[in-house]
C-alpha positions in Angstrom: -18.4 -154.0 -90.0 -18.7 -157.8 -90.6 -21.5 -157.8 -92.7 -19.2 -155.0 -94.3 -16.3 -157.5 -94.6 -18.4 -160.2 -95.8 -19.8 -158.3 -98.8 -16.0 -157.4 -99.7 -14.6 -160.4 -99.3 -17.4 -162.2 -101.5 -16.3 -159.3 -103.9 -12.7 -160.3 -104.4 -13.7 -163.8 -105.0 -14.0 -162.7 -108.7 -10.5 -161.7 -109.4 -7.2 -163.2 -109.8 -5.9 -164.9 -106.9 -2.5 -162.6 -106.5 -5.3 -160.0 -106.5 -7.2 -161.8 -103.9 -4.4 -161.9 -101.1 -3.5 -158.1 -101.7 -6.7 -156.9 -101.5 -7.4 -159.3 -98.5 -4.7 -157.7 -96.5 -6.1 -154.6 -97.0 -7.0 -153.1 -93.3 -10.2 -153.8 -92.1 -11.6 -150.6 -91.4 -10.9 -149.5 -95.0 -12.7 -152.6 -96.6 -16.1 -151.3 -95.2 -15.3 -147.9 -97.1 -14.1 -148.7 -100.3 -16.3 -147.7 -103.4 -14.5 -149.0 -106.0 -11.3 -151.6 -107.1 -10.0 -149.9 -110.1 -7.8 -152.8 -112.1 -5.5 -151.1 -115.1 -3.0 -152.5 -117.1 0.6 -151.6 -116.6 -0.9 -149.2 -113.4 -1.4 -148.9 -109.5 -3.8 -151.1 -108.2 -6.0 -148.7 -107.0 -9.2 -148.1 -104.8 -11.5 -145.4 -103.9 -14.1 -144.2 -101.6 -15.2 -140.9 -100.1 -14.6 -139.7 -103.6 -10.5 -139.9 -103.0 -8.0 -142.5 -104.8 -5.6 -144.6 -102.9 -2.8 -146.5 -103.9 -2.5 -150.2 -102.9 0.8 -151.6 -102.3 1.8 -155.5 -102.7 1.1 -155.7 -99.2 -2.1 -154.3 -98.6 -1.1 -151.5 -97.7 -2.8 -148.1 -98.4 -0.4 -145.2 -99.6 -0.2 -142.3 -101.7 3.8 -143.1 -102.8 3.8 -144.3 -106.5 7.1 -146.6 -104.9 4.8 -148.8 -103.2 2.4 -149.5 -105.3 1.6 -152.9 -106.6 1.7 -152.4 -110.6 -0.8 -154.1 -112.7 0.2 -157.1 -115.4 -1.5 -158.3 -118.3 -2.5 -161.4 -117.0 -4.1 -159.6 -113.6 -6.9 -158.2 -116.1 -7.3 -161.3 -118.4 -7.2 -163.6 -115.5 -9.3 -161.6 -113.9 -12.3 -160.7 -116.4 -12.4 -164.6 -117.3 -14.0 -165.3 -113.6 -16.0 -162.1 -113.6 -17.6 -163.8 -117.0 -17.7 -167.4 -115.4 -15.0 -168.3 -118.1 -17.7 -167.9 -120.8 -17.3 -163.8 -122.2 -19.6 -164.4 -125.3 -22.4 -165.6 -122.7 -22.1 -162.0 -121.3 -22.0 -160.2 -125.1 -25.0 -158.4 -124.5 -23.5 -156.9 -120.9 -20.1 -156.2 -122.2 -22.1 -154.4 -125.1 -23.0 -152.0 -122.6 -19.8 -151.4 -121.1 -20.1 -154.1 -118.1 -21.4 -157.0 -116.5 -23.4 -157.4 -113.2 -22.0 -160.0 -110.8 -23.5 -161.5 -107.5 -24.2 -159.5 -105.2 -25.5 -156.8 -107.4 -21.6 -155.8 -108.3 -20.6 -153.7 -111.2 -17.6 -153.9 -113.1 -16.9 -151.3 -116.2 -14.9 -152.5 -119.1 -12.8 -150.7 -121.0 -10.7 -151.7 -124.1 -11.1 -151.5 -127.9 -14.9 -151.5 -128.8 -16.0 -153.5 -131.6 -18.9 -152.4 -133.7 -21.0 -154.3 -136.1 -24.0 -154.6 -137.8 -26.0 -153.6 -134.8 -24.1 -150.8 -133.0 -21.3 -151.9 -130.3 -21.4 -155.8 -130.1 -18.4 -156.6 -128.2 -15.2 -155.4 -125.8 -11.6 -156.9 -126.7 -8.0 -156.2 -126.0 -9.9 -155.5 -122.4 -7.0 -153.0 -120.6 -9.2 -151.7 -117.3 -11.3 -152.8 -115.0 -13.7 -150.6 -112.7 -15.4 -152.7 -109.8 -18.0 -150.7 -108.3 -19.1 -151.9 -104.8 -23.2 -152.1 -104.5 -23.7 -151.5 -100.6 -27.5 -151.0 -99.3 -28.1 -148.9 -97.1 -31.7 -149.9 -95.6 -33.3 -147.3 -93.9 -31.8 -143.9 -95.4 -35.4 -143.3 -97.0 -37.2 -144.1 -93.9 -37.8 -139.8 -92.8 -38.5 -139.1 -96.4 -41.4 -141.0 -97.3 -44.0 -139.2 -95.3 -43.3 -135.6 -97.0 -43.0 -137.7 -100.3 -47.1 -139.0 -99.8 -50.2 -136.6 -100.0 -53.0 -136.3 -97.8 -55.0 -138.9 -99.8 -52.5 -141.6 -100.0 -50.9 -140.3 -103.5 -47.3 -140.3 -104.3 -46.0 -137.1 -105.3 -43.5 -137.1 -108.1 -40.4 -136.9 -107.0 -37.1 -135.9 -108.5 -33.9 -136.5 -106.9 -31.0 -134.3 -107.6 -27.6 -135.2 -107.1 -24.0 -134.6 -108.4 -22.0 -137.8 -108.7 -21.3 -140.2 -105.9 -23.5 -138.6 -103.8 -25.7 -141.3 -103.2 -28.6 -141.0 -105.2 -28.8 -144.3 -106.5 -28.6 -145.6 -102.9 -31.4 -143.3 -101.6 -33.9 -144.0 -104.8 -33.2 -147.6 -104.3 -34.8 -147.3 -100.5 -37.5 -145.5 -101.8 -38.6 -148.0 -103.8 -38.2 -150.8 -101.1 -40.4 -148.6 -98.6 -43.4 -147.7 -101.1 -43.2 -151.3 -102.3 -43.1 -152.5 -99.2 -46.3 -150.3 -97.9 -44.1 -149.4 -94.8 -45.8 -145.7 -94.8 -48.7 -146.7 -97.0 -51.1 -149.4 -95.3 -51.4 -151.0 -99.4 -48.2 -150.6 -100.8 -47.7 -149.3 -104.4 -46.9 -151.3 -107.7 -43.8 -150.2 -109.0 -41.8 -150.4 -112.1 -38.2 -150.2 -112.1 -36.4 -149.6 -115.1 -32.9 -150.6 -114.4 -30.8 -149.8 -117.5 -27.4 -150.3 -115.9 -28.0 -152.7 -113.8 -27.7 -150.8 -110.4 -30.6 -150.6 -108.9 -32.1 -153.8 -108.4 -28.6 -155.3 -109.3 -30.2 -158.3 -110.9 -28.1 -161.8 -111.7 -29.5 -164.9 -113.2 -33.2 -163.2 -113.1 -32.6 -162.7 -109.0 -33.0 -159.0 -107.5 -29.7 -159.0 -105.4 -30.9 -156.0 -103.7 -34.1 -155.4 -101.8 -36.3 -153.6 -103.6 -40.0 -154.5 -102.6 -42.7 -157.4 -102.3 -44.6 -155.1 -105.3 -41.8 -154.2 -107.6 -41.1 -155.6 -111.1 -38.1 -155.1 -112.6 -37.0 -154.4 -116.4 -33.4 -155.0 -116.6 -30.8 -153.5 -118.8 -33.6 -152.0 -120.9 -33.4 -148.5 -122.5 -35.3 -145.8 -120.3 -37.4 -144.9 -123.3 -38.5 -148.6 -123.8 -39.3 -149.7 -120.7 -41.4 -146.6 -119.4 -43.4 -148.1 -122.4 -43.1 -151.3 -121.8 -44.1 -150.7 -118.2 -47.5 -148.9 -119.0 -48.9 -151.3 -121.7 -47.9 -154.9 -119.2 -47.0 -154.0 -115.8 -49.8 -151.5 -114.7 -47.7 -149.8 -112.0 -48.5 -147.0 -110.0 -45.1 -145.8 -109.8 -42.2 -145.6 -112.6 -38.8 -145.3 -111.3 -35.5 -144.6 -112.9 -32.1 -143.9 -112.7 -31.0 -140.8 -114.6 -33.1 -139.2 -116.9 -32.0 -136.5 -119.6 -32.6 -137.4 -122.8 -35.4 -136.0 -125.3 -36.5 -139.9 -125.4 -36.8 -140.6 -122.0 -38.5 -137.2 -121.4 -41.4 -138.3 -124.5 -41.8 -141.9 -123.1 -42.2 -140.0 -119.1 -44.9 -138.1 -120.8 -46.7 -140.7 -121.8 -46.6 -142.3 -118.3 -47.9 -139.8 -116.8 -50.6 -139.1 -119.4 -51.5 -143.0 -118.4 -52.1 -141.9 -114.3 -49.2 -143.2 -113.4 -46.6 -141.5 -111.0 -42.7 -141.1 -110.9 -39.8 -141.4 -109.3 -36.6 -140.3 -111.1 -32.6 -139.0 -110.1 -30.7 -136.3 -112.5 -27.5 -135.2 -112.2 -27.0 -131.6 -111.1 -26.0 -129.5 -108.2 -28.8 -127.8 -107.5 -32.6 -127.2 -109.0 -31.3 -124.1 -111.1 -29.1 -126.5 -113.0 -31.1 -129.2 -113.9 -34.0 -126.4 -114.9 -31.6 -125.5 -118.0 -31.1 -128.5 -119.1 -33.0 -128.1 -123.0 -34.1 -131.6 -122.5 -36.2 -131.2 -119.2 -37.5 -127.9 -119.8 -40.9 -129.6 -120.9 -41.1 -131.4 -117.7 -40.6 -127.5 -115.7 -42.8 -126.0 -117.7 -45.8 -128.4 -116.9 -44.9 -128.7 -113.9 -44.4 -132.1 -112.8 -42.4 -132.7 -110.0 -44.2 -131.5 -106.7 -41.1 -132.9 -104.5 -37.5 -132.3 -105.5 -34.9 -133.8 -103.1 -30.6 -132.1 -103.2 -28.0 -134.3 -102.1 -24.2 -133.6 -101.8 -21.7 -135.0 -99.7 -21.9 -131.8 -96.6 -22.0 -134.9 -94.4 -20.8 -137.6 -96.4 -22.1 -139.6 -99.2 -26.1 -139.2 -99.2 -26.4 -136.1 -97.2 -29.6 -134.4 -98.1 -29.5 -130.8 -98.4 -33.0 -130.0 -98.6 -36.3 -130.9 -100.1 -38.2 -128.7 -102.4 -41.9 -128.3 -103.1 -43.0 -128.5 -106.9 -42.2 -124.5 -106.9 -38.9 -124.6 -105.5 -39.7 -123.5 -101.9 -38.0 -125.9 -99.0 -40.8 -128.2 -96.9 -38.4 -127.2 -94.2 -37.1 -131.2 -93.8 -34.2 -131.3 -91.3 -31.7 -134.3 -91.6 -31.0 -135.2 -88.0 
């Protein structure tokens, strides 16, 4: 719990100081739990975890009565976003293009407001109204059972998608993954691996610095389009492994292709409740039909965030893995 209490007061160091003192009051035991410090102007301050919202009154406390909670001002957001951006937002334009900006720790926090386009698409965030601070917690070891039904007799990753609805800890659990193949804990060599971070979550990168642990052997492409970077990746990086974070789209799917055409294996989340789901999706019907997953691991939250259901073979038969 102190490491837990570390992490969060770190966190709070990046908002306003009224903020600050609120949040610091806020009871131990829930500061380990929180997922997110939702920041909205003229509303509650508000945080979640175990996918519920709580109210936050001026004192700390945690409540569900809209009496006693601490109501947002203007100058709680402004205040606010001009520390998350080191009081320099156009340095972060190419973040806050994308909807947010990583901070230490491997942090995220979502920006909303009026978008500005331009010449080149979305180039800017003003007027902002909300922020969304999601908390990045590792959590080393969850892969640790997995790995060995994840490797073949002959020292080959199998590719592997994991399936999870939201906040159900899949980024969490893919993350691990990579640090144990990276790290050769289950294979004597280790694999290269590829990571193609294009929010920012999984290696949770800051001034070119992984701020999460994600392997001796892993190269990262941050805030880089799916599509790009599984390109990227083949012609530069030589990898054994691609991973990434929720695939879907007809790009992603061509550029996947052509990584595996290239020998190299995969790692990859979707969002879905179950393999029947994610088999209907039009875009990833390809990826069925040939065939390219021998492993598919189902999360949900049967016993809390991260619990695995069960783990599939390529033809959707369970390997019979019990989560102890």
């Amino acid at each position: 719990m102190k490491n837990e209490q570390i992490i969060f007061n770190n966190l709070i160091e990046n908002l306003n100081g009224e903020l600050r003192r609120i949040l610091s009051n806020i009871p131990v035991d829930y500061q380990g739990k929180i997922e997110e410090i939702r920041l909205r102007r003229g509303r509650p301050l508000m945080i979640s975890y175990d996918g519920k919202d709580y109210l936050v009154s001026k004192g700390g406390e945690i409540s569900s009565d809209m009496t006693k909670a601490f109501i947002l001002a203007d100058n709680h957001i402004q205040s606010s976003f001009q520390i998350i951006s080191n009081y320099s937002p156009y340095a972060y334009l190419e973040e806050i293009s994308r909807g947010y900006i990583t901070i230490r720790g491997g942090h995220r926090v979502g920006i909303g407001g009026r978008v500005i386009y331009g010449n080149r698409g979305i180039e800017n965030i003003g007027n902002i109204s909300s922020l969304n601070i999601r908390i990045a917690r590792e959590v080393l070891g969850v892969s640790n059972k997995l790995i060995p039904h994840l490797i073949d007799r002959t020292g080959y990753f199998i590719n592997t998608l994991i399936i999870s609805p939201p906040q159900c800890g899949k980024t969490t659990l893919l993350r691990d993954i990579i640090r144990n193949l990276s790290d050769g804990h289950y294979h004597k060599q280790g694999y290269k691996i590829s990571v193609i971070d294009e929010r920012s979550e999984l290696a949770g990168m800051y001034n070119g610095l992984a701020q999460n642990q994600i392997g001796i052997r892993t190269d990262v492409l941050d805030a880089c389009l799916k599509s790009d970077g599984i390109i990227m990746a083949i012609r530069s990086l030589s990898p054994d492994i691609i991973a990434v974070d929720e695939i879907g789209g007809e790009r992603d799917i061509d550029a996947i292709n052509e990584a595996l055409r290239a020998g190299i294996r995969l790692i990859a989340t979707i969002h879905g409740d179950d393999l029947r789901e994610v088999r209907g999706k039009p875009s990833m019907r390809a990826l069925f039909q040939d065939k390219i997953f021998g492993r598919y691991i189902i999360l949900d939250r049967s016993k809390g965030v991260g619990s695995i259901r069960d783990i599939l073979d390529g033809s959707g038969n369970s390997i019979g893995f019990k989560e102890v």
